[in-house]
C-alpha positions as CSV (number, residue, x, y, z in Angstrom):
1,X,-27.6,70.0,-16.3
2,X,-27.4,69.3,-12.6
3,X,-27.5,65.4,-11.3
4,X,-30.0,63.8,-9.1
5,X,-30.4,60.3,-7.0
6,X,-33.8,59.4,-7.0
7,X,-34.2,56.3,-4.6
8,X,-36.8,54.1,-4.4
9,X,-37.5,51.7,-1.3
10,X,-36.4,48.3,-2.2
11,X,-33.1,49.5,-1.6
12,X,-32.6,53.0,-0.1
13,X,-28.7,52.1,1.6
14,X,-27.3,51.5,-1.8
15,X,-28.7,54.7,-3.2
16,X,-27.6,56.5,-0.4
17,X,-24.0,54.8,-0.6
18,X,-24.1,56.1,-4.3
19,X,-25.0,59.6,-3.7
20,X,-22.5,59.9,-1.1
21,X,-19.9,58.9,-3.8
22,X,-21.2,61.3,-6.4
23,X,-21.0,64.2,-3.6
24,X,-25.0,64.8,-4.1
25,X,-27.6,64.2,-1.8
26,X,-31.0,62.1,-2.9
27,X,-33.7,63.7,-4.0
28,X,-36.7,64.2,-1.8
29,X,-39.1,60.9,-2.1
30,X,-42.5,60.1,0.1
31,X,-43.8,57.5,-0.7
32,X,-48.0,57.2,0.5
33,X,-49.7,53.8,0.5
34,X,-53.3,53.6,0.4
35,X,-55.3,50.7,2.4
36,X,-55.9,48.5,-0.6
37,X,-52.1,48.4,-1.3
38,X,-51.7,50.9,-4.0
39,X,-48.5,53.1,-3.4
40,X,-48.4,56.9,-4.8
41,X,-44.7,58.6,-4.7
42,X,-43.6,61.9,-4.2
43,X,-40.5,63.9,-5.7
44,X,-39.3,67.1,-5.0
45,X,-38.0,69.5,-7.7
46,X,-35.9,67.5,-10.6
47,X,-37.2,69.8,-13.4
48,X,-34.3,70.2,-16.1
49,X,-32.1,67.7,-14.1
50,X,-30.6,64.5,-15.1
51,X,-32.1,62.3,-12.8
52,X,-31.0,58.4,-12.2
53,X,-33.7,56.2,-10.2
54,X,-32.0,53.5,-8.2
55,X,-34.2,50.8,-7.3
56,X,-33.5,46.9,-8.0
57,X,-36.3,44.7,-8.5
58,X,-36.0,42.2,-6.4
59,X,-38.2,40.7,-3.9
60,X,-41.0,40.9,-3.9
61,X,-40.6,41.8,-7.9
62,X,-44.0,42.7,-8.4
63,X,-44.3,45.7,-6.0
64,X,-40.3,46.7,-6.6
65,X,-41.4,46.8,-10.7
66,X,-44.6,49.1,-10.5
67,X,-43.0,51.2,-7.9
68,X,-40.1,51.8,-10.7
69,X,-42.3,53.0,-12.9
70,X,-44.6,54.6,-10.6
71,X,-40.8,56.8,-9.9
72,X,-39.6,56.9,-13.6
73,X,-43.5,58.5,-14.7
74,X,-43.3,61.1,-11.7
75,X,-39.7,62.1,-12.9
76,X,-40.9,62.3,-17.3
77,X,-43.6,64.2,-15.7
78,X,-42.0,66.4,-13.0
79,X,-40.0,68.0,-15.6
80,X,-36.9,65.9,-15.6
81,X,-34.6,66.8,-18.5
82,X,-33.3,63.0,-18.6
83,X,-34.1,59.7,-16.8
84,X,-32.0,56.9,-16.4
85,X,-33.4,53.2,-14.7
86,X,-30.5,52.1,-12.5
87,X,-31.5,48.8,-11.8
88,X,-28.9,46.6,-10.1
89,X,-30.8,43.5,-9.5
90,X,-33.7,42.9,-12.8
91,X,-36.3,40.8,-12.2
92,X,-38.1,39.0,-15.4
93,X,-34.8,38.4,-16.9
94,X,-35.2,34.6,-16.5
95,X,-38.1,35.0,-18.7
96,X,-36.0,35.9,-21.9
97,X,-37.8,32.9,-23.7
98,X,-41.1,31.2,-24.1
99,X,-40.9,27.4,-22.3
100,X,-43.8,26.6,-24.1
101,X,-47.4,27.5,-25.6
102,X,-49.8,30.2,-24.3
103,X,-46.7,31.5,-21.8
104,X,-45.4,35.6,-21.7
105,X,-42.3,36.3,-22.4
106,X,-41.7,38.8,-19.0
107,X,-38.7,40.6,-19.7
108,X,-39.8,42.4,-22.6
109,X,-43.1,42.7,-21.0
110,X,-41.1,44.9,-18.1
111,X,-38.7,45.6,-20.8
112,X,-41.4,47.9,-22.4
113,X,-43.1,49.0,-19.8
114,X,-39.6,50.6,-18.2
115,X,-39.7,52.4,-21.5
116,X,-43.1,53.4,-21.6
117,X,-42.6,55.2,-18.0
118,X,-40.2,57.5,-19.2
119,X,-36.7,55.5,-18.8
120,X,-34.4,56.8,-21.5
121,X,-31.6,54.4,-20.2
122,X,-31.2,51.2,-18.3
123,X,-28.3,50.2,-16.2
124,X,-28.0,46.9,-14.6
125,X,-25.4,44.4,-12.8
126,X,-25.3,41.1,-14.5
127,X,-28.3,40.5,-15.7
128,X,-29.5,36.6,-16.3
129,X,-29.4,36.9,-19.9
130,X,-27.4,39.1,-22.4
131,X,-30.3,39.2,-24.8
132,X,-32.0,42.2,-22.0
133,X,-30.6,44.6,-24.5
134,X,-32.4,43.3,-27.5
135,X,-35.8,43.8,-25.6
136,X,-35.4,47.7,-25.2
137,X,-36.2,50.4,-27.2
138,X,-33.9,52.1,-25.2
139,X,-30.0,52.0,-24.6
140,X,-29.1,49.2,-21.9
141,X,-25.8,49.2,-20.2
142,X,-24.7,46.1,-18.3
143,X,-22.3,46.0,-16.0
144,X,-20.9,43.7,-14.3
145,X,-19.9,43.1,-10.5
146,X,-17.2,39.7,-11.1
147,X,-13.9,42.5,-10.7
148,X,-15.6,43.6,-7.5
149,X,-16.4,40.1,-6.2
150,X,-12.9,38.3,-7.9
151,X,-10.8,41.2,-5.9
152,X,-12.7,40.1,-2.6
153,X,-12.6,36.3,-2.9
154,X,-8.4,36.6,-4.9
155,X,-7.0,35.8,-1.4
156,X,-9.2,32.8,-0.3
157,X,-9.1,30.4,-3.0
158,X,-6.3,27.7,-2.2
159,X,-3.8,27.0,-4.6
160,X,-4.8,25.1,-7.8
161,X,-8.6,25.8,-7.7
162,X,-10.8,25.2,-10.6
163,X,-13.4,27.8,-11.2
164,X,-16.5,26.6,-12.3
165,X,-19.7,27.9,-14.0
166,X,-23.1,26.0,-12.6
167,X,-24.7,25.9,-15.7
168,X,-24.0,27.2,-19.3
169,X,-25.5,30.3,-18.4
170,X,-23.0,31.2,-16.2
171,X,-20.4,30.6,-18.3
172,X,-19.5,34.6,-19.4
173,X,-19.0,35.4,-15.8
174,X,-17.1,32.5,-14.9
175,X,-15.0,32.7,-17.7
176,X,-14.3,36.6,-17.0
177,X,-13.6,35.3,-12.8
178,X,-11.7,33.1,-13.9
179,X,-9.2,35.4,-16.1
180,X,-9.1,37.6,-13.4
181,X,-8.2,35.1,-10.3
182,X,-5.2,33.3,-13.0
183,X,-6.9,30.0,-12.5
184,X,-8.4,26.9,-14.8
185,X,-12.3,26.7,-16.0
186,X,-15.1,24.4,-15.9
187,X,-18.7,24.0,-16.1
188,X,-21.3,21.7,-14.7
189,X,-23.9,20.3,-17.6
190,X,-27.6,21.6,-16.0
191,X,-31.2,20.2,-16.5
192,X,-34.0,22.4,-14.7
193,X,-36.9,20.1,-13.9
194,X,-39.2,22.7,-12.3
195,X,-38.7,26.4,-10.4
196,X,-37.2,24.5,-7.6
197,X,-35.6,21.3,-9.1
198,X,-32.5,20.9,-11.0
199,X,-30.4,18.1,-12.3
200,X,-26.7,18.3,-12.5
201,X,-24.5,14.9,-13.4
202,X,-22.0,16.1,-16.2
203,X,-18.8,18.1,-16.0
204,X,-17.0,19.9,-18.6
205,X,-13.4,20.2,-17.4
206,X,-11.1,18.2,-14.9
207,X,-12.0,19.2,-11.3
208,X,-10.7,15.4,-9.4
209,X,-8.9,16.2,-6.6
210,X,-9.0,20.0,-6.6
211,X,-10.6,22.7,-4.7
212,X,-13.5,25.0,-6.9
213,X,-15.0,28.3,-6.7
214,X,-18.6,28.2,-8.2
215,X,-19.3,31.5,-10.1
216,X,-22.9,32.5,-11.1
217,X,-25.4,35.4,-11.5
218,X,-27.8,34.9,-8.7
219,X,-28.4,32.5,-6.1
220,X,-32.9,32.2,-5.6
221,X,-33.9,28.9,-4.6
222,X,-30.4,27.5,-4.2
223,X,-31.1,24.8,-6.4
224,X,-28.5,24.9,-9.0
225,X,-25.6,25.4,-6.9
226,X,-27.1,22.3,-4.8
227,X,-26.8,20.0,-8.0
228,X,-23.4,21.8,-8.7
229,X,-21.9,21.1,-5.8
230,X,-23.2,17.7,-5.6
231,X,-22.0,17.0,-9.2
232,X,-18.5,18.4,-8.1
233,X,-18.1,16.5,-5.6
234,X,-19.0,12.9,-7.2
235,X,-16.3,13.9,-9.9
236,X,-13.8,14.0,-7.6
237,X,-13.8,18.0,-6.2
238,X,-12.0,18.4,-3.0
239,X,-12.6,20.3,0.0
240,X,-15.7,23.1,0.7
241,X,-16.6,24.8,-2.2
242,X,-16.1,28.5,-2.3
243,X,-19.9,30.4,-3.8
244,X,-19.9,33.6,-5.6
245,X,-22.8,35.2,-6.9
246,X,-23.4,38.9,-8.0
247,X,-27.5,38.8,-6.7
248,X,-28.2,36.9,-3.7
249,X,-31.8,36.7,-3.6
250,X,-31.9,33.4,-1.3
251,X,-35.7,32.8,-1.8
252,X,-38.0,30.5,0.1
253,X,-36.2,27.3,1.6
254,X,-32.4,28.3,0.2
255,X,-30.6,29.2,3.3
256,X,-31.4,25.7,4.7
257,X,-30.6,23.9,1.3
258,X,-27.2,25.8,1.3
259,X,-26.4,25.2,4.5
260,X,-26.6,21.3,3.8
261,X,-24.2,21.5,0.9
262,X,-21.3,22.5,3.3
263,X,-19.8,25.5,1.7
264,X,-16.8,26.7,2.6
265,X,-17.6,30.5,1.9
266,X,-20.2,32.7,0.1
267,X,-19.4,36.3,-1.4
268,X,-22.8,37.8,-2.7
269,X,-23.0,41.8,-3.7
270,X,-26.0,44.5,-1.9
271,X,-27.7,45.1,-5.3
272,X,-30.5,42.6,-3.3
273,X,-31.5,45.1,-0.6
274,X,-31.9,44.9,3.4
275,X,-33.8,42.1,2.4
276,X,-30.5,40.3,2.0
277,X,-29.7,37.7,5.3
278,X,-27.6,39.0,7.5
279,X,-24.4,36.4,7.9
280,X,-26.1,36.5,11.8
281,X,-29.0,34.8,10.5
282,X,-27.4,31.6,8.8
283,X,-24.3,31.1,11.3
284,X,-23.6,28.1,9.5
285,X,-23.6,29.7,6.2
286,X,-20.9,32.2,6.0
287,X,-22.1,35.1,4.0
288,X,-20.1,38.2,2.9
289,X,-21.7,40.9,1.0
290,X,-20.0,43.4,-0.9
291,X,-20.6,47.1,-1.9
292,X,-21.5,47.5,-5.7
293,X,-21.9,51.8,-4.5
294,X,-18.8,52.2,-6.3
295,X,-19.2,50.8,-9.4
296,X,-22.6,52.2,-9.8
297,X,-21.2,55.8,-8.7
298,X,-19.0,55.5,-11.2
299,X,-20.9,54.3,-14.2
300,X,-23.8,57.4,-13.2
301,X,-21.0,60.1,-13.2
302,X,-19.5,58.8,-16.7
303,X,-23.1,58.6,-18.0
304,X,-23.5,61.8,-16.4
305,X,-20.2,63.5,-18.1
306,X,-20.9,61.6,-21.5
307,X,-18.2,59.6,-21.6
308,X,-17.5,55.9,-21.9
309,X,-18.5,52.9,-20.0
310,X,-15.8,50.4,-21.4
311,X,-14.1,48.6,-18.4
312,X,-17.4,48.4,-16.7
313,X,-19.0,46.3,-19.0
314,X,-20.2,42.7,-18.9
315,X,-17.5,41.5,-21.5
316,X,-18.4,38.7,-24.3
């Protein structure tokens, strides 16, 4: 069964990056819009193949979610022998849970729709919440970018730096950055008011007069590593804080309410897209982005091969 990229347009450079790696080239995709906004894709041949859509659905989520399953219902139907969703960056995870009455729960509204188009498998980079796999019918591998990000960042931190998870949330990845940097762990106590508010005043762990390097999932509005940071720094943290996040989303207002928090340095991945600001456009806010191609290349071809996924895994 031969392999094939099919790449969507929210983020065609990592796809290409990734079939590069593999040694294959992308699959044919046009991709016609029609006046009122609908989109209709195109594939060349992928009949009997084992075909791996790449497309994260980031902003703007809506249009990067039914143009995934627009893709993974042309591949079921086109013939392909097997269809695996690589989606780096998924949107609706933060919806895991009802906040109340009369509200969805989105990510097993996407969850099931994915499956519905023909997706036999889901991959994804650090999702927001572990519970993702629950919510498919299908097998869901999550993998995680912290050894790509921790190998970029191992040089920077200053001697005796406390890394620290934002919120509870972030505490898996933190604790796995952490482990692989050799240094101490803390967490900041979190209390989301609204989309774009958050409250941040306890911490968990001894950060006085030390340097920290905040670890989290994704960065959107900017708001929780605002509190962090401000709730680091009234306990005592020292110096600029060094970010790292695996999706850097950097919605609305965030670049300017980063850039106010005086951040040392800010390592992000590319599972975001060419939407992602380039460190040109935020000279005050130095951002480094690096390459996930790798990791996903390598998790396709074992999937691709049949064989195990282990050391790529978002660990417990």
């Amino acid at each position: 069964m031969s392999l094939g990229i099919v790449t969507g347009t929210a983020n065609p450079v990592l796809a290409g990056e990734i079939a590069s790696r593999l040694g294959s080239r992308l699959v044919e995709m046009q991709l016609e819009r029609f006046p009122d906004g609908e989109i209709r894709p195109r594939l060349g041949p992928v009949r009997g193949a084992d075909i791996y859509v790449i497309q994260p659905t980031g902003p703007p989520v809506n249009d990067n979610l039914v143009e995934l399953l627009l893709l993974l219902d042309a591949c079921r139907r086109a013939g392909a022998d097997r269809v695996t969703a690589v989606v780096p960056y998924f949107g609706y995870a933060r919806q895991d849970r009802r906040a109340g009455d009369r509200q969805p729960i989105g990510a097993r509204v996407a969850a099931e729709a994915i499956a519905a188009a023909g997706a036999s498998r889901l991959v994804v980079i650090d999702p927001h919440t572990s519970s993702l796999e629950a919510m498919f019918a299908v097998p869901v591998e999550m993998l995680t970018a912290v050894p790509v990000l921790a190998a970029a960042v191992r040089r920077l931190i200053p001697r005796g730096a406390v890394v620290v998870a934002p919120d509870l949330g972030a505490m898996r990845l933190a604790r796995h950055f952490a482990a692989l940097v050799e240094a101490r762990l803390a967490a900041v106590s979190k209390y989301r008011l609204d989309a774009v508010t958050v409250s941040a005043k306890d911490i968990v762990g001894d950060v006085r007069n030390r340097p920290v390097v905040i670890v989290d999932d994704m960065i959107s509005t900017g708001a929780t590593i605002e509190a962090a940071v401000s709730a680091l720094r009234a306990h005592g943290a020292t110096g600029e804080p060094i970010v790292v996040a695996t999706h850097g989303l950097f919605a609305g207002s965030a670049l300017a309410r980063l850039r106010e928090c005086a951040i040392g340095r800010m390592l992000v991945t590319d599972t975001i897209g060419p939407r992602h600001p380039a460190p040109a456009a935020a000279p005050a806010l130095p951002i480094q982005a690096e390459s996930v191609a790798h990791l996903l290349a390598e998790a396709i071809d074992r999937l691709h091969r049949s064989e195990p996924l282990e050391e790529l895994l978002l660990r417990g």
